[in-house]
C-alpha positions, 0 to 999 in steps of 0.5 A: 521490503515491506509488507501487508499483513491481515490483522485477523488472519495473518495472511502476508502480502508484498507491499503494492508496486508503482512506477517499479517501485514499492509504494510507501505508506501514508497513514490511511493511504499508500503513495507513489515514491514519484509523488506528484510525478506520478502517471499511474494515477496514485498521486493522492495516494489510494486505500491500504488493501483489505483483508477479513474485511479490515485494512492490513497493516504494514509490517 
Protein backbone atom coordinates (compact mmCIF):
# COMPACT_ATOMS: atom_id res chain seq x y z
CA UNK A 1 0.00 0.00 0.00
CA UNK A 2 1.32 3.53 -0.32
CA UNK A 3 2.31 5.74 1.83
CA UNK A 4 3.01 9.68 2.89
CA UNK A 5 6.20 10.79 3.36
CA UNK A 6 7.30 14.31 5.01
CA UNK A 7 9.72 15.79 2.68
CA UNK A 8 11.86 17.61 5.79
CA UNK A 9 11.70 15.23 8.26
CA UNK A 10 10.79 11.81 6.74
CA UNK A 11 8.09 11.22 9.04
CA UNK A 12 5.99 8.19 7.13
CA UNK A 13 2.17 7.74 7.20
CA UNK A 14 -0.35 5.29 5.79
CA UNK A 15 -1.86 6.73 2.72
CA UNK A 16 -5.70 8.19 3.80
CA UNK A 17 -8.80 5.68 3.48
CA UNK A 18 -12.31 6.18 1.59
CA UNK A 19 -14.88 4.23 1.22
CA UNK A 20 -12.57 1.19 2.82
CA UNK A 21 -10.20 1.62 0.49
CA UNK A 22 -6.89 3.37 0.04
CA UNK A 23 -7.27 6.55 -1.88
CA UNK A 24 -5.11 7.17 -4.88
CA UNK A 25 -3.12 10.11 -5.92
CA UNK A 26 -3.97 12.59 -8.44
CA UNK A 27 -1.39 15.06 -8.71
CA UNK A 28 -2.21 17.83 -6.32
CA UNK A 29 -4.87 15.76 -4.90
CA UNK A 30 -6.14 12.39 -3.47
CA UNK A 31 -9.36 10.54 -4.86
CA UNK A 32 -11.64 8.12 -4.08
CA UNK A 33 -11.39 4.80 -6.12
CA UNK A 34 -15.36 5.33 -6.49
CA UNK A 35 -14.88 8.45 -8.06
CA UNK A 36 -18.10 10.05 -8.95
CA UNK A 37 -19.56 7.43 -6.90
CA UNK A 38 -18.25 8.37 -4.11
CA UNK A 39 -20.59 9.42 -0.83
CA UNK A 40 -17.88 10.70 1.63
CA UNK A 41 -17.60 13.85 -0.04
CA UNK A 42 -14.05 13.01 -1.75
CA UNK A 43 -15.25 12.90 -5.25
CA UNK A 44 -13.21 15.94 -6.57
CA UNK A 45 -10.61 14.71 -4.65
CA UNK A 46 -8.88 16.80 -1.51
CA UNK A 47 -5.33 18.13 -0.75
CA UNK A 48 -2.25 15.76 -0.07
CA UNK A 49 -1.66 16.28 3.66
CA UNK A 50 1.15 18.16 5.23
CA UNK A 51 3.80 17.92 7.02
CA UNK A 52 6.76 20.45 8.41
CA UNK A 53 4.30 22.89 6.70
CA UNK A 54 4.75 21.39 3.07
CA UNK A 55 2.48 18.72 1.10
CA UNK A 56 4.14 15.03 1.55
CA UNK A 57 5.05 13.06 -0.87
CA UNK A 58 3.73 9.69 -1.89
CA UNK A 59 5.93 7.02 -1.62
Amino acid sequence: MSKLKCVNCGTEIGMPMCCGQPMSNGGDKLYCHKGGMCMCGNANGKPIPTHCDQPMDVV
